[in-house]
N, C-alpha and C positions, 0 to 999 in steps of 0.2 A: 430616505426613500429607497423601497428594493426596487427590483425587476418589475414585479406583477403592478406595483401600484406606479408605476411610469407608465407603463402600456395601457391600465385603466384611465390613468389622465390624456393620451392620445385620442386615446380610443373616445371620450366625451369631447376634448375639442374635435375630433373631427366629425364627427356627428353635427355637433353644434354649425361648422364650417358648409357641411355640405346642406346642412337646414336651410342656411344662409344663402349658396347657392341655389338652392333648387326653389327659394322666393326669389331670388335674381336681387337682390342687396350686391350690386356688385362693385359697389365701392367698399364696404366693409369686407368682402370676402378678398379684395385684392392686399389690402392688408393683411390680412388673416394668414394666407396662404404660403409667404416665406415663415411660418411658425411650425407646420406640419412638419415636416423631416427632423429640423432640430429637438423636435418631441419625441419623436421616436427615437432621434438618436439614443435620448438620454439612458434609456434603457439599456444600450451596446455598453454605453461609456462605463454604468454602473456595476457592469457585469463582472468585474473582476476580471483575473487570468482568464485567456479567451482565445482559444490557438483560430490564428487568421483573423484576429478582430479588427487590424489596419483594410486588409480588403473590405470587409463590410462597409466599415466606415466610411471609405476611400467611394464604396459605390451609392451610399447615403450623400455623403456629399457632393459626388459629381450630380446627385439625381436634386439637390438643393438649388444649385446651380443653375439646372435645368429647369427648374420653378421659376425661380429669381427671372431668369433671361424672358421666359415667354409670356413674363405679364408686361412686356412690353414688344410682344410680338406683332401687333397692328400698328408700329412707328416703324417698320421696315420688314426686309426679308433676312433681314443680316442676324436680325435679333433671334427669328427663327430659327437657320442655319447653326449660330450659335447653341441653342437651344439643343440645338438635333442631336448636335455634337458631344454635348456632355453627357445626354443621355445612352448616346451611344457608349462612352466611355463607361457610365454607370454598370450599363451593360457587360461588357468586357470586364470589368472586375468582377461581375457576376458569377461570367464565364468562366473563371479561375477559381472563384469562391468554391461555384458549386464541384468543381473537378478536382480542388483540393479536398474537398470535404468526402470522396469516394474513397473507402479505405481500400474496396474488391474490387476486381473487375468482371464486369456481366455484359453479356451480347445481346439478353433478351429485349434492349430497348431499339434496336434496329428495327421490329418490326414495324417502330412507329415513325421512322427516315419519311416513308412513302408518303406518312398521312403530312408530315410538317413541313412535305415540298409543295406537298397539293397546295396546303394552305398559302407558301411562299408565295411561288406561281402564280395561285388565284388571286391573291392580295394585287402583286404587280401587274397580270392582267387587265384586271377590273377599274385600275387607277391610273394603268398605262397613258393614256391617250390627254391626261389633264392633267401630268406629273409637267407638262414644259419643260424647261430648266434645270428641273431639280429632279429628272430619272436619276443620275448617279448615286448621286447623295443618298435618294429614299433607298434602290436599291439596297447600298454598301449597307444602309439602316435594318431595313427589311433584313440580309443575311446574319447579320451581329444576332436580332431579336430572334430568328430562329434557333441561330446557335443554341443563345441563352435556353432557350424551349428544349432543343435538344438533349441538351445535357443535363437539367433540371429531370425530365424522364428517365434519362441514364440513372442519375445517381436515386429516384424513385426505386430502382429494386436492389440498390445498396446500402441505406439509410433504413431505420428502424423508421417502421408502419406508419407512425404518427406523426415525426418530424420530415419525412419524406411525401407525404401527402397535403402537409402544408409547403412545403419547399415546392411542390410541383402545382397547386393550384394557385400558388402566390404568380409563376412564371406563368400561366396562363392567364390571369387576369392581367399582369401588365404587358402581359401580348393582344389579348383583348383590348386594354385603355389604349394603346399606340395603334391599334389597327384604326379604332372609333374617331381619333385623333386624325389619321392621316384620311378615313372617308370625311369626316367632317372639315379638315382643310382642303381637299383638293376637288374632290366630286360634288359634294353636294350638301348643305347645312343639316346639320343634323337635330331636333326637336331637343332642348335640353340638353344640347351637348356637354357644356361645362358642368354640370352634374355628373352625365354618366363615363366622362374622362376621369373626373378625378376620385367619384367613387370606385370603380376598377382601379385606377393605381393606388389610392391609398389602404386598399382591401389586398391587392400585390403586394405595397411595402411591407403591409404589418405580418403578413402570412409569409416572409420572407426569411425578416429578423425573427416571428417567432418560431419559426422552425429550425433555426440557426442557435437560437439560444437554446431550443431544447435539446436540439444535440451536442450543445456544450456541455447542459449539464449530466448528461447520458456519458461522456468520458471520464 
């Protein structure tokens, strides 16, 4: 099996998965669901010499993790917290990922600080008042996923056109699936949630790694 036809096999189970989802089969989709990452992996794993391939991995599998943990998130708040936390991690190896992967350095991504605190800001605002408990937590969460944002832009005008344009709207949809995520747990139910959480993240995963792989294979 090469690269492309791992990612074509992803790419039909999670289709297949989110079908499943979005008829609400949610006993078969709870099984389903710790399969998605290790599918993707397989792709990373097959890829041969791969400068930084432990980070990738490392942030596949904290975000596995992350799966695993929160299909048992309505048996407590511990399961979530856990959850949070690995994705946080995910994140943070992201954040390295993507700042290793910058061979130049450019200033032109500053201009977009302003818009990604509006967004911070607005996020905690708008969720302020129903976070209880867990303000810290989401906060420390909230600044990691902007980082990630951040930096993902940065390395958009350092990175060749087409693997920097998947690299940076891979980071915007999984800042998109965790915003939907935390409106849909803490404010207010959201219509088909579990469809349009895990569609944006698995649309982030895969525009992640294959923006990654293509600039592997660009060296």
């Amino acid at each position: 099996m090469n690269k492309k036809t791992a990612l074509i096999v992803f790419l039909i189970f999670s289709l297949l998965y989110l079908g499943l989802v979005l008829i609400e089969f949610e006993t078969i989709t709870w099984w389903l669901k710790p399969f998605i990452i290790p599918l993707l992996s397989i792709s990373v794993f097959i890829s041969g010499k791969m400068e930084f391939k432990p980070l990738l991995i490392s942030a596949l599998f904290f975000s596995w993790i992350g799966d695993v943990v929160l299909l048992f998130a309505n048996q407590g708040v511990i399961y979530f917290i856990i959850g949070l936390v690995s994705f946080l991690i995910a994140h943070l190896f992201y954040i390295v990922l993507f700042s290793k992967l910058q061979k130049v350095t450019t200033i032109k991504y500053k201009r977009f600080i302003p818009l990604v605190l509006l967004y911070l800001f607005g996020l905690l605002s708008f969720l302020w008042e129903k976070l209880g408990g867990m303000k810290i937590p989401v906060i420390i969460y909230a600044l990691v996923i902007s980082t990630m944002l951040l930096v993902a832009i940065k390395g958009y005008f350092t990175w060749n056109s087409k693997s920097g344009k998947l690299l940076l709207i891979g980071a915007v949809f999984f800042v998109l699936s965790d915003s939907i995520l935390a409106i849909n747990k803490f404010y207010v139910p959201i219509y088909l949630s579990s469809f349009w959480i895990m569609s944006t993240y698995i649309t982030a995963q895969f525009l992640i790694v294959k923006g990654v792989l293509n600039l592997n294979s660009k060296q």
